[in-house]
C-alpha positions in Angstrom: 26.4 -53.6 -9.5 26.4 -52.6 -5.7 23.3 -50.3 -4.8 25.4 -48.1 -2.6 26.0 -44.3 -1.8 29.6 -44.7 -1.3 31.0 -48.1 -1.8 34.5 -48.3 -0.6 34.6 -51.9 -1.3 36.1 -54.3 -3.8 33.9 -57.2 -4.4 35.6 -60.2 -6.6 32.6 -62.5 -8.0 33.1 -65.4 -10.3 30.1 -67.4 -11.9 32.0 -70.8 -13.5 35.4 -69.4 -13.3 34.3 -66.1 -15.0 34.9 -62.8 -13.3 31.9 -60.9 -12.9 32.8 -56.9 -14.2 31.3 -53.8 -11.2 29.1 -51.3 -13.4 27.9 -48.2 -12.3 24.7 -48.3 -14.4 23.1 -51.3 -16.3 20.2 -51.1 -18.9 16.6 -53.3 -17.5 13.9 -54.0 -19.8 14.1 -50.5 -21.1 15.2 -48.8 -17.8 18.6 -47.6 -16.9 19.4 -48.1 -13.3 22.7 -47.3 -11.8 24.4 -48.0 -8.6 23.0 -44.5 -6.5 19.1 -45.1 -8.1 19.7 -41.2 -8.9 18.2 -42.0 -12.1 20.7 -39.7 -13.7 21.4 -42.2 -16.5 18.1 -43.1 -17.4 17.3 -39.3 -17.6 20.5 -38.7 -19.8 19.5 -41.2 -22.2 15.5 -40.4 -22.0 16.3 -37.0 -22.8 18.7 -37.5 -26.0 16.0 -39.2 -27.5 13.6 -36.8 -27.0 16.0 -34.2 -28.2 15.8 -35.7 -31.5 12.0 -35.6 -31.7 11.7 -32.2 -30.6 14.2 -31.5 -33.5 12.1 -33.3 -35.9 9.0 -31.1 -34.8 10.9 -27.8 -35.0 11.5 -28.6 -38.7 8.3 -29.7 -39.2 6.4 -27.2 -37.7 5.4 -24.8 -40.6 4.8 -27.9 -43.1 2.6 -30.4 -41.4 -0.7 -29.4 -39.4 -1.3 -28.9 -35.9 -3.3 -32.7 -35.4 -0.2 -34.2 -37.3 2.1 -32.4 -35.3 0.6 -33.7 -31.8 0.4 -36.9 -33.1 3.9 -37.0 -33.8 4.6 -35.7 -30.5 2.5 -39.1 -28.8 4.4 -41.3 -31.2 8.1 -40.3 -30.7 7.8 -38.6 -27.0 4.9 -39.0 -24.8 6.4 -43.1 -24.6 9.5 -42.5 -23.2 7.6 -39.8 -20.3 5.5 -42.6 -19.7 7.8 -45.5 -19.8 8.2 -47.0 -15.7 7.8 -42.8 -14.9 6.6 -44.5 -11.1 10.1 -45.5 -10.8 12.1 -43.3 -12.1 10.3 -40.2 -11.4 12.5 -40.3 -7.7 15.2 -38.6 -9.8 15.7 -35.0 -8.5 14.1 -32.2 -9.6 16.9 -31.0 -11.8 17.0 -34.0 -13.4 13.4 -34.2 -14.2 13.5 -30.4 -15.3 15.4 -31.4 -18.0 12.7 -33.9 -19.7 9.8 -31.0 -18.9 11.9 -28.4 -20.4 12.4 -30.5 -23.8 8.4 -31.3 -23.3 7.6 -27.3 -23.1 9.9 -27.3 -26.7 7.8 -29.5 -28.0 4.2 -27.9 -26.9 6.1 -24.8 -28.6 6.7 -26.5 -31.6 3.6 -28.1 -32.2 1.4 -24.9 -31.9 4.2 -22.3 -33.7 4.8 -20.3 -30.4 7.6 -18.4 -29.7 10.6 -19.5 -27.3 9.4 -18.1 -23.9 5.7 -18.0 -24.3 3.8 -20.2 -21.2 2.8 -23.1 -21.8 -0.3 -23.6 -19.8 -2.5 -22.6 -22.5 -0.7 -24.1 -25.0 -0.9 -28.1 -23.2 -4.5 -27.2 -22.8 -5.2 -26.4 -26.1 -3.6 -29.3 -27.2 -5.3 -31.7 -24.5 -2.1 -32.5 -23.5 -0.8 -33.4 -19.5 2.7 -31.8 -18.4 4.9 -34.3 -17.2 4.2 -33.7 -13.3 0.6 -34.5 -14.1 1.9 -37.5 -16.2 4.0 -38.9 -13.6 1.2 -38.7 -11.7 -1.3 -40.5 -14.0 0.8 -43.5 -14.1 1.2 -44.1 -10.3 -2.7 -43.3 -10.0 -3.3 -45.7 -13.0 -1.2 -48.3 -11.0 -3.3 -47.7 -7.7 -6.8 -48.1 -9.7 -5.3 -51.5 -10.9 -4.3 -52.2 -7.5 -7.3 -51.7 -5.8 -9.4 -53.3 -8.3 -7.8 -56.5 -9.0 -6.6 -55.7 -12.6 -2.9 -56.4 -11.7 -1.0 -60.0 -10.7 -1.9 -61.7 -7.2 1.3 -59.7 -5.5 -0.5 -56.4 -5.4 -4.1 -57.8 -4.1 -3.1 -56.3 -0.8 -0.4 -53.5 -1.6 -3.1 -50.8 -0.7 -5.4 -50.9 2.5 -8.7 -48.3 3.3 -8.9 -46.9 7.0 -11.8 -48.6 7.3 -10.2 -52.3 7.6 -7.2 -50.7 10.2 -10.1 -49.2 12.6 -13.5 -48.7 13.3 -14.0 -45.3 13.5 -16.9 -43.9 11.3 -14.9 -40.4 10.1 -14.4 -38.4 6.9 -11.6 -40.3 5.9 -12.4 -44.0 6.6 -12.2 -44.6 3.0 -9.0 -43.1 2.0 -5.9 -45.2 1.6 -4.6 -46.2 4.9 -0.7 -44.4 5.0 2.1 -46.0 7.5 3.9 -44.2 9.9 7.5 -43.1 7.6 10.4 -42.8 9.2 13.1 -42.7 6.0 13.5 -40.7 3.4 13.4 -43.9 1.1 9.9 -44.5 2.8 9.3 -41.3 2.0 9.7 -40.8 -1.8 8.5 -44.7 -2.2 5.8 -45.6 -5.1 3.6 -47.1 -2.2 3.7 -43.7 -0.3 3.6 -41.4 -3.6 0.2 -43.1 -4.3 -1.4 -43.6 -1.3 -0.9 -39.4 -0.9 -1.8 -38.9 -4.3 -4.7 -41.3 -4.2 -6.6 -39.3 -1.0 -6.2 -36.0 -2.8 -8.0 -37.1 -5.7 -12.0 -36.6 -6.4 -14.4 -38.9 -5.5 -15.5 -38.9 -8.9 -12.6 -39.9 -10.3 -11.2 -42.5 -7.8 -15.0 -44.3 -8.3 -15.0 -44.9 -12.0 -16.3 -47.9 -13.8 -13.1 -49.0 -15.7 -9.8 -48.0 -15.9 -10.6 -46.1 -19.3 -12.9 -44.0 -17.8 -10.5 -43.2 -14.6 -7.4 -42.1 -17.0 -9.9 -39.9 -18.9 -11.7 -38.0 -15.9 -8.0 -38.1 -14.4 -6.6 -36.1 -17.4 -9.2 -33.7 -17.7 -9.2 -32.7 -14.2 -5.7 -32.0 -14.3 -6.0 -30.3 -17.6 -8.8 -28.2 -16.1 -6.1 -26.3 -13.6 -3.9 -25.5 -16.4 
């Protein structure tokens, strides 16, 4: 595979006398990546399988209870919107749509609503996060870890405070420290997606004890604005 917007070239590789084959997209422990990092396949594959558990809930909905229902939905869906969403939760908007319209199905499903009733109330009631908010959890789950040691020895130093750039006593001395970006790749990177998201968070929930504690407080914030 050639990670390239518009590869005009022809590349002939051979490993023992065996001609390597140019995909487009290849499947990586779980993740589908393909040669523009649109995302596109991941999302296409992502979203047939949560087709079929939305289907399963719409049948299901006026024989199994409400509890059973949402459980269903955190067996068969909620994993694939949480699966590596730091990576591929670049994908356009468009693309992403698709997985939060199937989601909103699903919400719809579990609490009998009709077709275009909102779903605000309906995530709340369930105690559920909408996938922007889940995205989000797992990129602030990942900078808790960071900054707290819980991940391997290669991220001990992937986040720095203001305070250890400068000196300077001010408000935000103990937010994440955020590099000049000059790219757009800069811009939609993980490391820049957390270090904003990080700062806009509470103090409450940035200071928590474990990393338990942080996903909870971080949920029910989020749930709170719904």
């Amino acid at each position: 595979m050639v990670f390239n917007n518009r590869c005009t070239y022809k590349f002939d590789i051979s490993i023992d006398g065996r001609c390597l084959k140019l995909v487009n997209s290849v499947k990586f422990l779980g993740v589908y990546i393909d040669s523009k990092l649109s995302w596109s396949d991941h999302i296409f594959n992502t979203s047939s399988h949560i087709a079929r558990a939305v289907g399963i809930l719409g049948r299901l909905k006026y024989l199994l209870p409400r509890n059973v229902l949402r459980t269903i939905y955190l067996t068969l869906i909620y994993p694939h919107l949480t699966y590596c969403s730091g990576i591929w939760s670049t994908a356009s908007h468009c693309q992403l749509n698709k997985l939060h319209i199937l989601q909103k199905r699903a919400i719809r499903h579990i609490t009998c609503s009709k077709p275009r009733d909102h779903t605000n109330d309906l995530f709340k009631s369930l105690n559920l996060l909408k996938l922007p908010d889940i995205i989000k959890l797992g990129i602030a789950s990942f900078t808790y870890r960071s900054l707290n040691n819980i991940l391997p020895d290669y991220f001990s130093d992937y986040f720095s405070h203001n305070s250890s750039i400068h000196d300077y006593n001010t408000r935000q001395s103990t937010f994440l420290h955020q590099d000049t970006i000059q790219t757009s790749s800069q811009h939609s990177s993980l490391r820049n997606r957390a270090i904003k998201l990080w700062n806009s968070l509470p103090y409450s929930i940035t200071h928590t004890p474990s990393i338990q504690s942080f996903r909870r407080n971080f949920s029910r914030h989020f749930i709170g604005t719904y």
